[in-house]
Jmol script that loads the backbone (N, CA, C; Angstrom):
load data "model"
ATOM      1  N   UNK A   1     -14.668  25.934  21.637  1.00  0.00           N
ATOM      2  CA  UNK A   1     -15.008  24.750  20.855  1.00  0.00           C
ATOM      3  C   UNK A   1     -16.350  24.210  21.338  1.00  0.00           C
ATOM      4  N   UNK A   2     -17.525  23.393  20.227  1.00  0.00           N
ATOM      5  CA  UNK A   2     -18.454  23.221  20.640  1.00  0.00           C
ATOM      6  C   UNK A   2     -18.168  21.572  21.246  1.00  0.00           C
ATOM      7  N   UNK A   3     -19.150  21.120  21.681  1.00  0.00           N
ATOM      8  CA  UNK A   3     -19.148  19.544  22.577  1.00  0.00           C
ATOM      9  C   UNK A   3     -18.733  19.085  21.198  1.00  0.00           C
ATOM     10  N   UNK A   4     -19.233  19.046  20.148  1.00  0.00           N
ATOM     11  CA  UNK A   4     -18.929  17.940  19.052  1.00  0.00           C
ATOM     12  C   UNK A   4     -17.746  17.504  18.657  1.00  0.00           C
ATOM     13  N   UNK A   5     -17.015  18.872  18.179  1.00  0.00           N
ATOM     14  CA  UNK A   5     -15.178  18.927  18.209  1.00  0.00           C
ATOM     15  C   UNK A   5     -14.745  18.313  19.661  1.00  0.00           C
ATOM     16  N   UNK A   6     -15.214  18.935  20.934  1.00  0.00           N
ATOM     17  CA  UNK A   6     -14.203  18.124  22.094  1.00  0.00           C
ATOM     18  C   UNK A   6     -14.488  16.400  21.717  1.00  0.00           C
ATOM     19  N   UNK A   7     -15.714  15.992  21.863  1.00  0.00           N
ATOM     20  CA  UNK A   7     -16.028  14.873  22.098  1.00  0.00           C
ATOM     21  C   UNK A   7     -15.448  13.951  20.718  1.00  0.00           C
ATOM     22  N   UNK A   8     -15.022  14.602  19.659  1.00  0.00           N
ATOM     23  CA  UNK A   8     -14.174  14.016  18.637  1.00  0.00           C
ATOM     24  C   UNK A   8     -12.852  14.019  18.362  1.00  0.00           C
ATOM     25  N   UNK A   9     -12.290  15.243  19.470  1.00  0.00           N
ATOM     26  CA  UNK A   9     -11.028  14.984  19.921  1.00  0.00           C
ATOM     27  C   UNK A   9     -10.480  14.118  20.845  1.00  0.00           C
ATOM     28  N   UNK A  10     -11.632  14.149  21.369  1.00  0.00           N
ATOM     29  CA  UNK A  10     -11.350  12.948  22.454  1.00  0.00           C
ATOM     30  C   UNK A  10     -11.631  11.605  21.955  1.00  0.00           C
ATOM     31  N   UNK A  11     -12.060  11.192  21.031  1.00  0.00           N
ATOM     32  CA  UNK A  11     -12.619  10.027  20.881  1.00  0.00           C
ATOM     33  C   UNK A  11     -11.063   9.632  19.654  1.00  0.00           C
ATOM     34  N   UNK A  12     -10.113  10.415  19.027  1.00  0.00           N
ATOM     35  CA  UNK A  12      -9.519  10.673  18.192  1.00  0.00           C
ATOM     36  C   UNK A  12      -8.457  10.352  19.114  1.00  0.00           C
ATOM     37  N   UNK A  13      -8.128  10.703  20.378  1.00  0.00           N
ATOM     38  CA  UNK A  13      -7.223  10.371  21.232  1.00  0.00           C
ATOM     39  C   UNK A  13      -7.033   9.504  22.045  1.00  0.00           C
ATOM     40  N   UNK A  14      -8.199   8.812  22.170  1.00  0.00           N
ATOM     41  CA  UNK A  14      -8.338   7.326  22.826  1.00  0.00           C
ATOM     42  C   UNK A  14      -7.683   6.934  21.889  1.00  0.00           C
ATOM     43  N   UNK A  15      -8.586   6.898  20.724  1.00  0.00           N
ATOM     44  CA  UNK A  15      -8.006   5.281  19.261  1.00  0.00           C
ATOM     45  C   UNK A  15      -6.754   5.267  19.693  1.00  0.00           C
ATOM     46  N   UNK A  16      -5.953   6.591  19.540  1.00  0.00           N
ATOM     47  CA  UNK A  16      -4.206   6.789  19.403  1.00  0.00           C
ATOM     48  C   UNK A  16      -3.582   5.826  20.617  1.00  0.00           C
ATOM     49  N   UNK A  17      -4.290   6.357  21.638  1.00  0.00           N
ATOM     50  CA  UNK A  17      -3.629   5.204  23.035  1.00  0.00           C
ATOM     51  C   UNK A  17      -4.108   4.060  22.825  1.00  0.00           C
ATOM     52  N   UNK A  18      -4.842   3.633  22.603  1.00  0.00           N
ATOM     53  CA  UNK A  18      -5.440   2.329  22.255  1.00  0.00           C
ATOM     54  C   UNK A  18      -4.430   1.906  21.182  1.00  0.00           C
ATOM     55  N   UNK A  19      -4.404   2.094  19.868  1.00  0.00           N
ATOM     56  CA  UNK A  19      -3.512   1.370  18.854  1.00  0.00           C
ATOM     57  C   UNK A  19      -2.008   1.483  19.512  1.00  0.00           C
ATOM     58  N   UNK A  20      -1.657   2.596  20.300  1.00  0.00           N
ATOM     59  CA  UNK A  20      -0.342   2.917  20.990  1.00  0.00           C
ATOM     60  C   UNK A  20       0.154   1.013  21.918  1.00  0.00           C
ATOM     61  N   UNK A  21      -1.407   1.224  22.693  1.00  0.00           N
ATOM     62  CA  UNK A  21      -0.788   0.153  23.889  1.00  0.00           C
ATOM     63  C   UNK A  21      -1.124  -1.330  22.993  1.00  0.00           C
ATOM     64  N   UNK A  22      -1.946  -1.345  21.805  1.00  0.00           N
ATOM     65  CA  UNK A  22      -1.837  -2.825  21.475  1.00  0.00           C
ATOM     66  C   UNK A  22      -0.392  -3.114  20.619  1.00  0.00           C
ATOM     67  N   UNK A  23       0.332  -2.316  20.041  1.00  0.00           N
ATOM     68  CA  UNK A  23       1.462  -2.096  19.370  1.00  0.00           C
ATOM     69  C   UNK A  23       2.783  -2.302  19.951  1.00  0.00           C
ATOM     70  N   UNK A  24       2.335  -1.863  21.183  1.00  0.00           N
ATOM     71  CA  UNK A  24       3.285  -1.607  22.142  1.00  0.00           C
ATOM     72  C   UNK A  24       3.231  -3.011  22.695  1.00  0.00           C
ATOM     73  N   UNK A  25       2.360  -3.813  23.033  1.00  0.00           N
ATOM     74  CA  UNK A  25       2.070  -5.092  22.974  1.00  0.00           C
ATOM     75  C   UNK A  25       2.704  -6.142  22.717  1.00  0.00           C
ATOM     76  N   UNK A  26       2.590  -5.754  21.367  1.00  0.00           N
ATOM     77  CA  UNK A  26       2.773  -6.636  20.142  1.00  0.00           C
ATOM     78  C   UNK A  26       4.312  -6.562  20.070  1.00  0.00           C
ATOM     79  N   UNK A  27       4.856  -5.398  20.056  1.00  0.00           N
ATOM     80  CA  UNK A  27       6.454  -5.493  20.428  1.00  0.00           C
ATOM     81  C   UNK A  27       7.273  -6.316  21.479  1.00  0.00           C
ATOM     82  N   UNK A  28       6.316  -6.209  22.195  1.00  0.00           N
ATOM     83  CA  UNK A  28       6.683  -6.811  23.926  1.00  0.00           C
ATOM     84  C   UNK A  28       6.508  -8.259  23.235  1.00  0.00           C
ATOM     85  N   UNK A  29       5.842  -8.717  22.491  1.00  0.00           N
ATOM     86  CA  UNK A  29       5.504 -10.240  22.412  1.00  0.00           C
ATOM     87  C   UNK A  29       6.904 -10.106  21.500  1.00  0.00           C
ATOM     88  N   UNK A  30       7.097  -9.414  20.769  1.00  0.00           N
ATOM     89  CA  UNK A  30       7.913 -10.013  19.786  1.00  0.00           C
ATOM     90  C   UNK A  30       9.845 -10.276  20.112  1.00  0.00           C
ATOM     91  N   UNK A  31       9.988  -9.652  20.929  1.00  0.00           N
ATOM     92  CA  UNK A  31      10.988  -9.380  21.158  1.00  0.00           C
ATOM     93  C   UNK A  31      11.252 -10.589  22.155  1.00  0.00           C
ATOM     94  N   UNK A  32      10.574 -11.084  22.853  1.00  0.00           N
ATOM     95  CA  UNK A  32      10.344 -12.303  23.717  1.00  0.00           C
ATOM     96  C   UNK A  32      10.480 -13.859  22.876  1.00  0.00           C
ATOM     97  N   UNK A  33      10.434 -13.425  21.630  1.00  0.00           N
ATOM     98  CA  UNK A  33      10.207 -14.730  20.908  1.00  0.00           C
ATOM     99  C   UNK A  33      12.247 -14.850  20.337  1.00  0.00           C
ATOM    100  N   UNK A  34      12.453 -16.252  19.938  1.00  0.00           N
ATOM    101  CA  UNK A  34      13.789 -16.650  20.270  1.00  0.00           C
ATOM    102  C   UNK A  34      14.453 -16.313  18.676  1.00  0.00           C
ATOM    103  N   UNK A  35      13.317 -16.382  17.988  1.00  0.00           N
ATOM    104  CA  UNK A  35      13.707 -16.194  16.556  1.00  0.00           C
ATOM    105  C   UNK A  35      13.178 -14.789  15.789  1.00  0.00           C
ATOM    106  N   UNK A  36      13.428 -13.640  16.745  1.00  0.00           N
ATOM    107  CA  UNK A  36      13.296 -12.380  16.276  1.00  0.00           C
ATOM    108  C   UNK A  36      14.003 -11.607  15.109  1.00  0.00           C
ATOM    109  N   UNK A  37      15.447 -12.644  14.890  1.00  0.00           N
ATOM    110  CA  UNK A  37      16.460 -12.144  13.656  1.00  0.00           C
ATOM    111  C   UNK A  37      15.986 -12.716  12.636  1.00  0.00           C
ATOM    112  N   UNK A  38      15.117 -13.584  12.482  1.00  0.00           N
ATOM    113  CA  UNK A  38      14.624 -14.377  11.496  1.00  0.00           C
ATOM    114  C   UNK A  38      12.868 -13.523  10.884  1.00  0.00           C
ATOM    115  N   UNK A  39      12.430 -13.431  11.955  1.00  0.00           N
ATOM    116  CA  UNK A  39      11.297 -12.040  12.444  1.00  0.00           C
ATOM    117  C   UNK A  39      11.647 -11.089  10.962  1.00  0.00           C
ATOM    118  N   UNK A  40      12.340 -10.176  11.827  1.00  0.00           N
ATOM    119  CA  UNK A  40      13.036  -8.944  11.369  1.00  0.00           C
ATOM    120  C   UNK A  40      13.222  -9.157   9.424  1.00  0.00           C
ATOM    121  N   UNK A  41      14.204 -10.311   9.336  1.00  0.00           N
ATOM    122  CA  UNK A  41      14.796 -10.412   7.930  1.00  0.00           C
ATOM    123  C   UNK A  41      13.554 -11.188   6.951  1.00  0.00           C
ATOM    124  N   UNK A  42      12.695 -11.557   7.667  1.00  0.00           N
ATOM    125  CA  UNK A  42      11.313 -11.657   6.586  1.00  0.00           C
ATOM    126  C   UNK A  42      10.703 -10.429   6.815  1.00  0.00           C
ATOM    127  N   UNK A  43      10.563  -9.436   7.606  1.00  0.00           N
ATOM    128  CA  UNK A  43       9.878  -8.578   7.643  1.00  0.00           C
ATOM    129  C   UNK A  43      10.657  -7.441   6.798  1.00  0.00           C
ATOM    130  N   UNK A  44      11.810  -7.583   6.472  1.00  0.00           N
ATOM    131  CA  UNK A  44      12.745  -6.783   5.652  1.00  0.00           C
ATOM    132  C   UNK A  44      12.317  -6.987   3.828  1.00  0.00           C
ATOM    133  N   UNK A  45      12.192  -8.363   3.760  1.00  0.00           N
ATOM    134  CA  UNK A  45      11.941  -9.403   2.733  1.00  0.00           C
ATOM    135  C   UNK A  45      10.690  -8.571   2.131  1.00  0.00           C
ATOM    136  N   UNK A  46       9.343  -8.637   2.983  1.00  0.00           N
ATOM    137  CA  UNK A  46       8.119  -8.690   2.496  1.00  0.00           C
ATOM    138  C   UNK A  46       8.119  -7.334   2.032  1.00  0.00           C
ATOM    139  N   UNK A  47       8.686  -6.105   3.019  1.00  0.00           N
ATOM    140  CA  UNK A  47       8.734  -4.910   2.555  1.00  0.00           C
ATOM    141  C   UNK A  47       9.511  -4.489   1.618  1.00  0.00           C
ATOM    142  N   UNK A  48      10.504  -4.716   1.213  1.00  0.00           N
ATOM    143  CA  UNK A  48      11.191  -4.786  -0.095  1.00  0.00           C
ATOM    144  C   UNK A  48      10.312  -5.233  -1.270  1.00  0.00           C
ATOM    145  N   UNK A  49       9.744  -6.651  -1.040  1.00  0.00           N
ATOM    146  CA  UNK A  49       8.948  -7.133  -1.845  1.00  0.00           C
ATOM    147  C   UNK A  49       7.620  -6.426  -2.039  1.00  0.00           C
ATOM    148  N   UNK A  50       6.962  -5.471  -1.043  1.00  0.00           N
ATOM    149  CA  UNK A  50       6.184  -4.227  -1.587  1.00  0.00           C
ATOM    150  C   UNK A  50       6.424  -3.285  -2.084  1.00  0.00           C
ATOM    151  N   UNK A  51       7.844  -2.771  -1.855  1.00  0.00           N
ATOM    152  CA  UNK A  51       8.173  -1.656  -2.634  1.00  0.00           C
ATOM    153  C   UNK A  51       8.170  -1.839  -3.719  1.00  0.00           C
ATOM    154  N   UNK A  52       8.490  -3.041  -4.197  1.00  0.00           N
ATOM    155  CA  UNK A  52       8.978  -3.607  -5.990  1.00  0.00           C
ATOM    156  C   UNK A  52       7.625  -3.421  -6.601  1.00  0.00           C
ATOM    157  N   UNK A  53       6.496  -4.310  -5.850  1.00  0.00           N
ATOM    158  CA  UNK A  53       4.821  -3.940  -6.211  1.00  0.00           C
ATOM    159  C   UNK A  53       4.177  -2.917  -6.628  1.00  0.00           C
ATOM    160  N   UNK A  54       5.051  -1.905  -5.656  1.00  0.00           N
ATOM    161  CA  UNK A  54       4.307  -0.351  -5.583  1.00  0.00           C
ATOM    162  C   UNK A  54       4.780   0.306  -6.874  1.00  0.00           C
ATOM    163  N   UNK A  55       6.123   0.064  -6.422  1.00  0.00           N
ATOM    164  CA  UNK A  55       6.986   0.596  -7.869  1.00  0.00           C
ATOM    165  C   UNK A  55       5.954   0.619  -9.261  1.00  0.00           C
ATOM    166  N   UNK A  56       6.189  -0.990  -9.225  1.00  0.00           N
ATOM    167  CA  UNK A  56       6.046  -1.410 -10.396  1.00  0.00           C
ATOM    168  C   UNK A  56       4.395  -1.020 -10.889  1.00  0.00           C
ATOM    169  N   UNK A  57       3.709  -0.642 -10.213  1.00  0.00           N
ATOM    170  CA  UNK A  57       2.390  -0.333  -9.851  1.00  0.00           C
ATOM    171  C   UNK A  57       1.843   1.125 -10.594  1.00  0.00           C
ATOM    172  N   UNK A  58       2.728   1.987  -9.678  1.00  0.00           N
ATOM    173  CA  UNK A  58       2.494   3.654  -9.798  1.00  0.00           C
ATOM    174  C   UNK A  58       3.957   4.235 -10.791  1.00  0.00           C
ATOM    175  N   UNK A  59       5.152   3.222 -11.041  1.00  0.00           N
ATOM    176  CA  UNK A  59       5.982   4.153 -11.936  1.00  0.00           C
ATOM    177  C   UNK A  59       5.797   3.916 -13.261  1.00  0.00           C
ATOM    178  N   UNK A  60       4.979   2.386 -13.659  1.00  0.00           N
ATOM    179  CA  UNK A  60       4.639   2.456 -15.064  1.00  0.00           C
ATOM    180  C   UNK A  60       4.099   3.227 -15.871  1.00  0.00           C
ATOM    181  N   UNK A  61       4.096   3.644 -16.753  1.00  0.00           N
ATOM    182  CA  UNK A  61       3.497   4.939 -17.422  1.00  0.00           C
ATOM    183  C   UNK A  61       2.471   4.322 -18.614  1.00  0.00           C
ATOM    184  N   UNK A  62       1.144   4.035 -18.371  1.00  0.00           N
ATOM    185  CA  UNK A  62       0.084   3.104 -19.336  1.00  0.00           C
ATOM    186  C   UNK A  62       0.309   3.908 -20.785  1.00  0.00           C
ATOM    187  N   UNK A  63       0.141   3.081 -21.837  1.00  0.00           N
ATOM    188  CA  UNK A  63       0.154   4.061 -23.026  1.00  0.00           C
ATOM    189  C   UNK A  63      -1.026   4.479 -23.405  1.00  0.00           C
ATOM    190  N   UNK A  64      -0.749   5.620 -24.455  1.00  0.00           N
ATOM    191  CA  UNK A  64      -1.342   6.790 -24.419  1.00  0.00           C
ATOM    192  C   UNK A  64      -2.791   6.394 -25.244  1.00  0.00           C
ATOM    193  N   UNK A  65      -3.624   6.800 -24.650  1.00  0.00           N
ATOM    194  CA  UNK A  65      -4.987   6.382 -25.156  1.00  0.00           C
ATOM    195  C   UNK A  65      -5.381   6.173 -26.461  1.00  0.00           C
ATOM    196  N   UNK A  66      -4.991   7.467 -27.432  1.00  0.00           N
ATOM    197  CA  UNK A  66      -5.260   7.754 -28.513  1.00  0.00           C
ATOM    198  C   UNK A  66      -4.543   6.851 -29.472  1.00  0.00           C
ATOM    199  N   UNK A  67      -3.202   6.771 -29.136  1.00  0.00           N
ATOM    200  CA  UNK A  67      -2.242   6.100 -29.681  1.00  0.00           C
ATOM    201  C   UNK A  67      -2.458   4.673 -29.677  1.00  0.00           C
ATOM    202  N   UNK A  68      -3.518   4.097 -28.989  1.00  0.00           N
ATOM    203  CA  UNK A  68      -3.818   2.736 -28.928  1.00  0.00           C
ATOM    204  C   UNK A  68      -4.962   2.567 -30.030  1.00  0.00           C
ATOM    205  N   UNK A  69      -5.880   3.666 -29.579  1.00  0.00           N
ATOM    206  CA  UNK A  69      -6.525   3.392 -30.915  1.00  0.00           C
ATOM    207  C   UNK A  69      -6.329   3.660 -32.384  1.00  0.00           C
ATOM    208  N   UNK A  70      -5.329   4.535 -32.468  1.00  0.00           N
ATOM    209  CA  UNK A  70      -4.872   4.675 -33.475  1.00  0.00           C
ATOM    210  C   UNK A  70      -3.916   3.151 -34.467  1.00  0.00           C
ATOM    211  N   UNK A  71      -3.715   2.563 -33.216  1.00  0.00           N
ATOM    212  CA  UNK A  71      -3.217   0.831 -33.645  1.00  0.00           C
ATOM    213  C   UNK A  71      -4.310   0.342 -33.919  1.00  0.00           C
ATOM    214  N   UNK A  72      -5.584   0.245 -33.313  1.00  0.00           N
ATOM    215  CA  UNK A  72      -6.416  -0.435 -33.334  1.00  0.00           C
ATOM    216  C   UNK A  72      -7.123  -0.553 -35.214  1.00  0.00           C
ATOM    217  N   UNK A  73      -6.932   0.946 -35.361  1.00  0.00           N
ATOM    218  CA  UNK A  73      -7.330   1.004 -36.826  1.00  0.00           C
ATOM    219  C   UNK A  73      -6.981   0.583 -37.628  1.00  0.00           C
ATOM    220  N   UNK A  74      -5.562   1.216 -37.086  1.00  0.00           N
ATOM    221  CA  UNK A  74      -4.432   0.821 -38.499  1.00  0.00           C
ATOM    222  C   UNK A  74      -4.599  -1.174 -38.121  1.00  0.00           C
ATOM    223  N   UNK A  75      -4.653  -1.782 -37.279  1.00  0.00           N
ATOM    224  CA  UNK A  75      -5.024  -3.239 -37.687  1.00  0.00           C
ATOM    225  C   UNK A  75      -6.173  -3.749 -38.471  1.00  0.00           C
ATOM    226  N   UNK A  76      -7.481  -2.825 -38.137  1.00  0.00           N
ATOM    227  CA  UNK A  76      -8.634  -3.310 -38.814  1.00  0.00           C
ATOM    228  C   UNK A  76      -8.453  -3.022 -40.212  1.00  0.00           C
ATOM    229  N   UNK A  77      -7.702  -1.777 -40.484  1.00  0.00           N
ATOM    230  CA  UNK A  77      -7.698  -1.224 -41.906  1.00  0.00           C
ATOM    231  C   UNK A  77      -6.449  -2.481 -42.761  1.00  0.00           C
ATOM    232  N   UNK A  78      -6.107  -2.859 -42.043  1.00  0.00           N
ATOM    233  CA  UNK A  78      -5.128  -4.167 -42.774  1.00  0.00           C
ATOM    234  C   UNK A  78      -5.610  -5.027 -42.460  1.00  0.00           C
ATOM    235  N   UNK A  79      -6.705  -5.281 -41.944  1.00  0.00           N
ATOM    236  CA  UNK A  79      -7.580  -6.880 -41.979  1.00  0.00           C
ATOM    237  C   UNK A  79      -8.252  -6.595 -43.202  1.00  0.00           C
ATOM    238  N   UNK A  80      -9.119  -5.191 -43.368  1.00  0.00           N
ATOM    239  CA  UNK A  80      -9.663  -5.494 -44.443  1.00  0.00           C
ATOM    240  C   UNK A  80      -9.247  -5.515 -45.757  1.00  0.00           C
ATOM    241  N   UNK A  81      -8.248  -4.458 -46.025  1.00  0.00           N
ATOM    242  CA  UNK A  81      -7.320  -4.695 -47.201  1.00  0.00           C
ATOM    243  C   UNK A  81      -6.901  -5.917 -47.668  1.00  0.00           C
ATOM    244  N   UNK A  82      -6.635  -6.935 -46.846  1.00  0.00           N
ATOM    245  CA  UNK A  82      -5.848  -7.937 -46.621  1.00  0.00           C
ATOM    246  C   UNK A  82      -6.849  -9.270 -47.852  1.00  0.00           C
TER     247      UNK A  82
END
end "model"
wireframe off; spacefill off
backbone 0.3
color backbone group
């Protein structure tokens, strides 16, 4: 391997211990705090409440392009008839 790959594996493996020990941290704080069941069941809450987002996000199916304009006509063509 040349210096560039080591020195980006390595720099790739710090971040990891680094985000590892502030995480690891952050657990240590949390678990210390008196209202961790309360913690937990909003943190249950919010993620539920993203899944519904995501859902609702990526399973809708937009309608079909053509088919919109094909409304679009058929309205103008009955404005002007009209």
């Amino acid at each position: 391997m040349d210096d560039g790959a080591v020195l980006l594996v390595a720099g790739l493996a710090d971040l990891a211990v680094s985000t590892l020990g502030t995480a690891m941290g952050t657990v240590r704080g949390l678990l210390r705090r008196s209202d961790t069941g309360r913690l937990v069941e909003d943190a249950e809450q919010d993620l539920r409440a993203r899944g519904r987002l995501a859902l609702d996000r990526y399973a809708a199916v937009p309608p079909a392009h053509l088919e919109v304009l094909a409304q679009h006509v058929l309205e103008r063509r009955s404005r002007a008839d009209g």
